[in-house]
N, C-alpha and C positions, 0 to 999 in steps of 0.2 A: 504494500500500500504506500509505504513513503516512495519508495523509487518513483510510482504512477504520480503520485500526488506529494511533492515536496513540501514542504513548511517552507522550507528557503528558496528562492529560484537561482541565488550566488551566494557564493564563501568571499567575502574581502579580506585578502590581506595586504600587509606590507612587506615591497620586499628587502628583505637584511643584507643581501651580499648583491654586488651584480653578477648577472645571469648572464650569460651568453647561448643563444642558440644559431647552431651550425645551420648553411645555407642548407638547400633542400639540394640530393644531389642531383647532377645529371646539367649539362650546357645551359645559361640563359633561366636559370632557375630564380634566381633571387640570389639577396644578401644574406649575411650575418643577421640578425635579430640582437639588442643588447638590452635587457629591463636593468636599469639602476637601481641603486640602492634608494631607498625611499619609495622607490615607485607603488603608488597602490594597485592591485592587480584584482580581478575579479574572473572567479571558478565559477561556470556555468553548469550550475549541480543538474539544473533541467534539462537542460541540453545532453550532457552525459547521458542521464538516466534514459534517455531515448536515443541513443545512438545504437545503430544497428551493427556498428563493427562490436560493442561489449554488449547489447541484449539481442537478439536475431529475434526480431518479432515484437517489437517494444512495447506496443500497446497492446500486447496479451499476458492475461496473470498468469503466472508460469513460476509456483513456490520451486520447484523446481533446479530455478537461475541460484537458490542461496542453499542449496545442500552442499558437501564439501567438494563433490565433484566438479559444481555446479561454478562454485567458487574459483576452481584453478584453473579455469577455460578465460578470465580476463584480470586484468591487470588491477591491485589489492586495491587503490584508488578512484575506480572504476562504479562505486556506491559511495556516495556518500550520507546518505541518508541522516546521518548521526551528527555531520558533521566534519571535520577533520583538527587534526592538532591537538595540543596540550589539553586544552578544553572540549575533548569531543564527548558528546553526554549518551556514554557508556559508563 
């Protein structure tokens, strides 16, 4: 129910260190990406939660997706349901 229906639709945070993210590969792709330090960033919990490369079929209930099977087919961050970080209300 939370993945379908989030409480939050984004996680803001702050970022601590600068980031760098590599160009995409392959000729004529793009740049470097660089978030500084301070930069606010915002995690699109709802957008995840219906993405079809981590739920194949998103808008179907499917208890399924959180067995432990279920769980090692996509990347640990991939729900956030809870939240994330120091303060995640588990």
């Amino acid at each position: 129910s939370l993945r379908r229906n989030p409480i939050i639709l984004f996680i803001s945070r702050i970022c601590t260190e600068e980031y760098r993210f590599p160009p995409p590969r392959g000729p004529g792709t793009g740049k470097e990406v660089i978030i500084e330090k301070g930069t606010q960033i915002f995690i699109p919990v709802y957008g995840i939660h219906r993405d079809p490369q981590y739920y194949p079929d998103p808008e179907r209930f499917d208890p399924d997706r959180f067995t432990e099977e279920g769980k090692a087919t996509r990347p640990k961050n991939a729900f956030l349901g809870f939240g994330d970080g120091p303060r995640i209300c588990l």
